[in-house]
Backbone as a ProteinNet text record, in pm:
[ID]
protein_1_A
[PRIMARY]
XXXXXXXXXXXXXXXXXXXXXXXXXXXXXXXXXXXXXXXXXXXXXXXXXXXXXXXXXXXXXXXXXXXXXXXXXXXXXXXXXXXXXXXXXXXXXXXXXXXXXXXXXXXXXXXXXXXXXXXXXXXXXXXXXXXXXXXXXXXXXXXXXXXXXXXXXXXXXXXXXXXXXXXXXXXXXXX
[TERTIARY]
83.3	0	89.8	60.4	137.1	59.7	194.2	116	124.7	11.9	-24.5	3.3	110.1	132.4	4.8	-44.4	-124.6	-71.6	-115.9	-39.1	-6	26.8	97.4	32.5	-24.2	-69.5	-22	-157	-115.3	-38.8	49.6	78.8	7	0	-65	-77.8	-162.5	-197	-167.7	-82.8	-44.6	-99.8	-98.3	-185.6	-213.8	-371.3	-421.1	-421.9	-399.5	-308.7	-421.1	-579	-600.6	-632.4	-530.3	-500.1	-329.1	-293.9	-110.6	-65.6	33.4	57.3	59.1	85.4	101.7	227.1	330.9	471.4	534.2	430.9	486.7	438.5	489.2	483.3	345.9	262.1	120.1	42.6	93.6	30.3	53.4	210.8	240.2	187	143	70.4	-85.6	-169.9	-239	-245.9	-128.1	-166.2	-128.9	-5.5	-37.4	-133.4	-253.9	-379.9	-423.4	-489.8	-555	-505.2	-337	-287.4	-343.8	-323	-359.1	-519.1	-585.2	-728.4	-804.3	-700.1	-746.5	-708.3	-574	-501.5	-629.7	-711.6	-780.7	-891	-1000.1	-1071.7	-1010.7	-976.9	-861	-921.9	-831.9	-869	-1023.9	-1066.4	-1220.9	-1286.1	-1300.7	-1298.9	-1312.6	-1155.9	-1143.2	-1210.8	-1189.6	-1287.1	-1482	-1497.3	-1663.4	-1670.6	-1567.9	-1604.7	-1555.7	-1499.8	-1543.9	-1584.5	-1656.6	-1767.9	-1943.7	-1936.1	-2057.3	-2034.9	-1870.5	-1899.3	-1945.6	-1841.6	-1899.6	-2054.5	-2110.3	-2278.2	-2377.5	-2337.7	-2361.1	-2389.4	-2315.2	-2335.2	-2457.1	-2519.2	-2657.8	-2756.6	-2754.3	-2883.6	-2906.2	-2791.4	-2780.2	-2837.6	-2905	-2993.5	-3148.9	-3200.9	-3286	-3290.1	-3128	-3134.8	-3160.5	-3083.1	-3080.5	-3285.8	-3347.7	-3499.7	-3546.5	-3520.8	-3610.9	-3534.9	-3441.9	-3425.4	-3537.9	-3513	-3560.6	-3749.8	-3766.3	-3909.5	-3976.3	-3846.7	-3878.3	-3888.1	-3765	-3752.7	-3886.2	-3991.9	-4063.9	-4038.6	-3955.5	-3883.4	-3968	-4065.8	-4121.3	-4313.2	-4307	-4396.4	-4491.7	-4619	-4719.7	-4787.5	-4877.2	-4965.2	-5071.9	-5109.7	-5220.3	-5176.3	-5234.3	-5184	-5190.8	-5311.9	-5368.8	-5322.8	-5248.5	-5138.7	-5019.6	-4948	-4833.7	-4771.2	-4695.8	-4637.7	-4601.1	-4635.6	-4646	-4459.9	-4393.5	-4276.7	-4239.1	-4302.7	-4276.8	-4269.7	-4307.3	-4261.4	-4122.6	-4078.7	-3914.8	-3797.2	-3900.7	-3792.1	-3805.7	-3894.5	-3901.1	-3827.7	-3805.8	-3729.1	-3516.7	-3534.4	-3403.7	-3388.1	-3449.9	-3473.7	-3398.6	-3475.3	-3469.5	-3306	-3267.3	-3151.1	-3011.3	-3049	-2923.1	-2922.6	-3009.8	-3054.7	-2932	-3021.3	-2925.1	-2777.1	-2753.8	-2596.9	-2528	-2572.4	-2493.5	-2492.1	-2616.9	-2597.2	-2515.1	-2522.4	-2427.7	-2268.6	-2182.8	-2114.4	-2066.9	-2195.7	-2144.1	-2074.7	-2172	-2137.9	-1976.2	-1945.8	-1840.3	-1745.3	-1751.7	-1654	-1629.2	-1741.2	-1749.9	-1643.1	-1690.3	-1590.4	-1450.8	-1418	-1314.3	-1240.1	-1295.1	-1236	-1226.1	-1286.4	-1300.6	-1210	-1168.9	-1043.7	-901.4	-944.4	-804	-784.1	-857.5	-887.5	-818.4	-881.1	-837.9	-685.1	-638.7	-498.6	-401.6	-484.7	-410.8	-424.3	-566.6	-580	-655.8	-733.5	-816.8	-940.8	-1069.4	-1223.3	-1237	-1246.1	-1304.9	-1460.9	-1517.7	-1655.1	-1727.3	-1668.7	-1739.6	-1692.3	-1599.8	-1596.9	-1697.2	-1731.1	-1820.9	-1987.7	-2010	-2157.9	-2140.4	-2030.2	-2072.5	-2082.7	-2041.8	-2038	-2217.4	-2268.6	-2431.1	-2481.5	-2443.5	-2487.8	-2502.4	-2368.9	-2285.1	-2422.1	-2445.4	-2507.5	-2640.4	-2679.5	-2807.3	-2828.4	-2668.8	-2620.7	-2575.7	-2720.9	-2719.9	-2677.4	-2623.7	-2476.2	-2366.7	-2304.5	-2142.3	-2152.7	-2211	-2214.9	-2219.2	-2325	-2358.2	-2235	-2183.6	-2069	-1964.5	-1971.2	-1818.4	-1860.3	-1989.5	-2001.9	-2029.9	-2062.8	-2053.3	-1883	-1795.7	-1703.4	-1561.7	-1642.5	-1601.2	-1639.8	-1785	-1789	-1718.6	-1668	-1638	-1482.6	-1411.5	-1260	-1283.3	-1341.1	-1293.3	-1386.8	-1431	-1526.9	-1441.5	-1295.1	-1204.4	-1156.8	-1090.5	-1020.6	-905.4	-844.8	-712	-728.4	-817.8	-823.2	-817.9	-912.2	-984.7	-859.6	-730.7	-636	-531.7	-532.7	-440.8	-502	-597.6	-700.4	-666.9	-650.5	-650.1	-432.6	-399.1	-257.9	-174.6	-284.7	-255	-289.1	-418.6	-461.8	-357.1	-304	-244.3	-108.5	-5.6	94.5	66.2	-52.2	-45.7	-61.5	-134.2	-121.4	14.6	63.5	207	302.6	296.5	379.2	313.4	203.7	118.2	168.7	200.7	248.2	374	427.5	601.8	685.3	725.5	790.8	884.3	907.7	962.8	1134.8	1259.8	1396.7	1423.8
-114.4	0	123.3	163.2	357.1	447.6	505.1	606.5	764.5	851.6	972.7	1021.3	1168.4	1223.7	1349.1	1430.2	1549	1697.2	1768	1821.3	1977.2	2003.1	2149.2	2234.2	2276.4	2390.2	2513.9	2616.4	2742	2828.6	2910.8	2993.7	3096.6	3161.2	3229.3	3387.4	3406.5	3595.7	3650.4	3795.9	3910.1	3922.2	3945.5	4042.2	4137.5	4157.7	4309.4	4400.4	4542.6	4627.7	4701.3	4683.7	4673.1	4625.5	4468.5	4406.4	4412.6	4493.3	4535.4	4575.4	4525.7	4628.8	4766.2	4834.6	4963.6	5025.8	4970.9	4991.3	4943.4	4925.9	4855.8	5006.1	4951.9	5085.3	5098.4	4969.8	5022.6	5065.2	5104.2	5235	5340.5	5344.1	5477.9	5485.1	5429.3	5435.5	5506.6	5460.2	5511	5631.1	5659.2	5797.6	5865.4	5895.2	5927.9	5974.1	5834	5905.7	5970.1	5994.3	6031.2	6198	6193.4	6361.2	6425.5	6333.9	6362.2	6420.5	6303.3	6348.8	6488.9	6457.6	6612.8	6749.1	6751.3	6835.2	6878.2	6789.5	6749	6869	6831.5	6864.5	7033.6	7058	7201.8	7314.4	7246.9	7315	7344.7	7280.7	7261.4	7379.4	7315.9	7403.5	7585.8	7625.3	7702.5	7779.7	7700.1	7772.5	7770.9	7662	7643.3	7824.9	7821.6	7973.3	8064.8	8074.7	8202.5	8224	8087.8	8133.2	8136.4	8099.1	8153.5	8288.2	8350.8	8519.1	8601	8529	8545.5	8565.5	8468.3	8456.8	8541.7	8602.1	8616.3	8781.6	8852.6	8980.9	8996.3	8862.4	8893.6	8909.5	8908.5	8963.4	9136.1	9219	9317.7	9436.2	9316.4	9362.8	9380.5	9279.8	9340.8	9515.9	9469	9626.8	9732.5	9701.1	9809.4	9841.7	9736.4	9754.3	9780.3	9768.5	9773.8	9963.8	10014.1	10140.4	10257.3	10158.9	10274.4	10272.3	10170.1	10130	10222.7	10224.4	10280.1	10408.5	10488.4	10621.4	10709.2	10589.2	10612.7	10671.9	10555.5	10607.6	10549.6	10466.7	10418.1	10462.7	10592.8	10644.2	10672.4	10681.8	10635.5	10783.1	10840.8	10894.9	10892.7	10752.6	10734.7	10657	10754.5	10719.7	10574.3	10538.4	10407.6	10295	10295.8	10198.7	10192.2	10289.4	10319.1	10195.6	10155.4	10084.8	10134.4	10066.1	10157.7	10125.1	10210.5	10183.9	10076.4	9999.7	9920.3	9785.3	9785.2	9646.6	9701.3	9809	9836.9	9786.6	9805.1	9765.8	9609.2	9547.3	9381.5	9355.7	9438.9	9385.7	9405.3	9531.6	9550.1	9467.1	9403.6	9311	9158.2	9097.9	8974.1	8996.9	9107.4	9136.1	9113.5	9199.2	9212.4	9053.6	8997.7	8859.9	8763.2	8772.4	8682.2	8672.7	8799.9	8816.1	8794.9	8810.5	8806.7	8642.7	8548.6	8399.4	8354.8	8437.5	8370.3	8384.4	8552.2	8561.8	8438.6	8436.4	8339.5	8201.8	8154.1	8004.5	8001.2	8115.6	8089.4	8116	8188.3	8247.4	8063.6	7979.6	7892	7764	7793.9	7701.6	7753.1	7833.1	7896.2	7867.4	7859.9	7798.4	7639.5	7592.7	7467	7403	7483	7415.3	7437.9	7601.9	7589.6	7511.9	7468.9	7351.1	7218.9	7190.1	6992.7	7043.5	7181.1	7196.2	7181.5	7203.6	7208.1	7072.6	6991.7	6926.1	6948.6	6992.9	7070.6	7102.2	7105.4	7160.3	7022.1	6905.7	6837.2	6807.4	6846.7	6828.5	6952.9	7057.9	7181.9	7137.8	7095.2	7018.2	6963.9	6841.9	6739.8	6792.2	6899.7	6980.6	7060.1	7119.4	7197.3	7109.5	6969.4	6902.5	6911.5	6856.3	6868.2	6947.4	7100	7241.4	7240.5	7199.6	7151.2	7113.1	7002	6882.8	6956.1	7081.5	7120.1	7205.7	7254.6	7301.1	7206.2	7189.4	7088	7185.3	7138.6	6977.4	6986	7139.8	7120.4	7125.4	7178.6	7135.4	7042.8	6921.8	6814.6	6754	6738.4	6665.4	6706.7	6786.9	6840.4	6798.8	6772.2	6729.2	6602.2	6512.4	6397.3	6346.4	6387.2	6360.3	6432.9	6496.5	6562	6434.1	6382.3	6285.2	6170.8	6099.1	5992.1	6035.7	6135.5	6126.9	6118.9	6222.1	6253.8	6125.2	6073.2	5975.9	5849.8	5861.4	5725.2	5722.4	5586.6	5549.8	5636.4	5615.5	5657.1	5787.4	5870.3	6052	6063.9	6047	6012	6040.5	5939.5	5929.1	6061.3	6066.2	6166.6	6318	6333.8	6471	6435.7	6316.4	6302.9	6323.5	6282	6298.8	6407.2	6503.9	6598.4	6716.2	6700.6	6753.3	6706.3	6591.5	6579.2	6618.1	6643.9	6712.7	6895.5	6919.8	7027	7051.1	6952	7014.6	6969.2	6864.7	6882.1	6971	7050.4	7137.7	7250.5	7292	7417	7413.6	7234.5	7214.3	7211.2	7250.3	7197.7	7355.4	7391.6	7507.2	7519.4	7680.1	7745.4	7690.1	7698.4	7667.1	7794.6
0	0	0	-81.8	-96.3	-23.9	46.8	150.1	59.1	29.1	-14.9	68.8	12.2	92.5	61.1	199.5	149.6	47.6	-33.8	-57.5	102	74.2	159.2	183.4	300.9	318	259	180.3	118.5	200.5	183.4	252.3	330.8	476.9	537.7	449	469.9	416.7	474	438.4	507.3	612.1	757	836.6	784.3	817.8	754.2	820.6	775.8	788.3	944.5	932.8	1089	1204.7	1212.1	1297.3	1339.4	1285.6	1259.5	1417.2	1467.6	1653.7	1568.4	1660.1	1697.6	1606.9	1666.3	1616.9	1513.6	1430.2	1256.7	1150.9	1042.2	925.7	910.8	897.2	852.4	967.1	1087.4	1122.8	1099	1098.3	1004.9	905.5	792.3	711.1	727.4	813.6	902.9	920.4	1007.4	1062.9	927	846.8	724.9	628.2	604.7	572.2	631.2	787.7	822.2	859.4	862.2	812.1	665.6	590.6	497	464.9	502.5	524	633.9	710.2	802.6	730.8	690.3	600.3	453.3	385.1	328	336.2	496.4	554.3	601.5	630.8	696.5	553.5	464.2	312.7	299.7	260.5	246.8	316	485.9	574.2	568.4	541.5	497.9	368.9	271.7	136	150.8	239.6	300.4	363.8	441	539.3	450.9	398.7	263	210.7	173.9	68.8	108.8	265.5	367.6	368.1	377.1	455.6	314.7	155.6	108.4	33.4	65.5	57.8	157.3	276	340.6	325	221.4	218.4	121.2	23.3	-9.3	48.5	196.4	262	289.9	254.5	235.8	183.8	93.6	-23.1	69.2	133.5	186.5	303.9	350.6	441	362.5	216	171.3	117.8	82.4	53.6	188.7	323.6	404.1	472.7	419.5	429	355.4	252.1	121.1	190.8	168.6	220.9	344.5	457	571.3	562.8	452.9	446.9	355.6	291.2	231.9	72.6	-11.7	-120.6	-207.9	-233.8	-283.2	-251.2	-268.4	-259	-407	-379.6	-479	-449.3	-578	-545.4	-449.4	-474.3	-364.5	-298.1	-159.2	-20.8	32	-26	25.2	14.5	-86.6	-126.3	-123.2	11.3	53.7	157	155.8	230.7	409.1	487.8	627.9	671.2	720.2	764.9	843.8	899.5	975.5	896.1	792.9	640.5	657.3	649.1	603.6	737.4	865.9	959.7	996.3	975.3	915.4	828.9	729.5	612.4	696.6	744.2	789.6	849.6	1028	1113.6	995.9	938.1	870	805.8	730.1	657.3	734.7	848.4	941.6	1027.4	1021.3	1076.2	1029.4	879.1	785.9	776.9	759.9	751.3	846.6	990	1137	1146.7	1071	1114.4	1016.6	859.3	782.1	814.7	861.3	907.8	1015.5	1139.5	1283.8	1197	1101.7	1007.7	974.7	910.5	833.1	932.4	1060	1149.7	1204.7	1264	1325.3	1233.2	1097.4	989.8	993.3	982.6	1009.1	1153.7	1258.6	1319.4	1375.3	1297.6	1301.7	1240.7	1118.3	1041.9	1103.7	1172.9	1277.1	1339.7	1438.5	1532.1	1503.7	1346.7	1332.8	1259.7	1218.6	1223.7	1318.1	1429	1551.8	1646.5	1610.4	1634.9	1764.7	1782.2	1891.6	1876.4	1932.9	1927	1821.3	1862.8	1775	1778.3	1884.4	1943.1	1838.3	1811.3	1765	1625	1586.9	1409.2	1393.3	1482.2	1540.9	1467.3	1582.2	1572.3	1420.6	1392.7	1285.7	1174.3	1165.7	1043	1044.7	1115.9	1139.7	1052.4	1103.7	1077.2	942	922.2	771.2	692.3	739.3	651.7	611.1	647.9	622	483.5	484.9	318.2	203.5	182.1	5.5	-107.7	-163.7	-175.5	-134.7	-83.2	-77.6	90.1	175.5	289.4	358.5	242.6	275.3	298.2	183.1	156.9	232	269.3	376.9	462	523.4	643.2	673.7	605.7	574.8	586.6	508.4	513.7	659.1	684.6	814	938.9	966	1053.5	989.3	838.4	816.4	892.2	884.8	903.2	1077.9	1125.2	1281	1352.1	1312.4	1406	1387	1303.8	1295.1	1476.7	1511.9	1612.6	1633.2	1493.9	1509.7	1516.2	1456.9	1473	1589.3	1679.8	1828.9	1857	1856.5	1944.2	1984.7	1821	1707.4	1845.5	1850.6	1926.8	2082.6	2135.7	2264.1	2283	2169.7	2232.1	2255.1	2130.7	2081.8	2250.9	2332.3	2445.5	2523.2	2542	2654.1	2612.5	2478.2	2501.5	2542.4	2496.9	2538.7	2704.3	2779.7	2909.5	2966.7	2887.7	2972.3	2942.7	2839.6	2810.6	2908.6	2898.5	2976.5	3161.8	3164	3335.4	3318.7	3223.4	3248.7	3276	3370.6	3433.4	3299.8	3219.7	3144.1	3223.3	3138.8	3185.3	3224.6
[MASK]
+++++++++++++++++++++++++++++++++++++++++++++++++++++++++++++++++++++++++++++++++++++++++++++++++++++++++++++++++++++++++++++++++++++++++++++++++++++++++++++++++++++++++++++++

């Protein structure tokens, strides 16, 4: 009787890259993207809040109608069909409204991108991606992709290591 031998077990597969320790390249790899991706987000960020402060000076247009309105510039022969001043300071009211929340938006993006530069206020990145998400389509998408990066493990960490060198530097007595 001939003894068969089995053939050979296939060779094992790479470990994948997130089951890797700590101290191998493909976490460096890792943190890499996720510089990359914050770096990414930062940009964005930035051009999102310029182009809120930008947008933000079209409500202007109503101050300027609820002036004219108020000063009674749009006056008619007949009286009866005059507009009463108080449409014009509604209109100012709503104008100056707009612009002070569009301004707060873009001030808030603006520093939000400082923040994941610095690696700091990730809770207020956090909320404004939200805020974000209510501006269809490019808000959406920034903010969408704002919770896919910072809601990773490794960001998380990246934000917590980042707090704790700063308070040890903040506790460490000047030389």
């Amino acid at each position: 009787m001939t003894h068969i031998t089995p053939p050979p077990f296939p060779p094992q597969p790479p470990m994948p890259i997130a089951y890797a320790p700590l101290g191998y390249a493909s976490y460096d790899q890792q943190r890499a993207n996720d510089d990359s991706h914050l770096n990414l987000l930062v940009i964005f960020h930035y051009i999102w809040a310029g182009l809120l402060a930008l947008l933000a000076f079209f409500p202007i247009i109503y101050v300027v109608l609820g002036v004219m309105i108020a000063r009674g510039t749009f006056t008619s022969s007949n009286r009866q069909n005059e507009m009463p001043p108080e449409v014009g300071y509604i209109f100012i009211g709503i104008g100056v409204l707009a612009c002070l929340f569009g301004w707060t938006l873009a001030l808030l993006n603006f520093l939000s991108a400082r923040g994941m530069r610095q690696r700091k206020w990730r809770m207020l990145s956090l909320i404004l991606a939200g805020v974000n998400c209510l501006s269809v389509p490019l808000g959406t998408t920034l903010g969408v992709f704002t919770f896919v990066v910072l809601l990773r493990a490794s960001v998380a960490w990246q934000y917590a290591e980042a707090a704790r060198q700063r308070q040890v530097a903040a506790e460490t007595p000047p030389p």
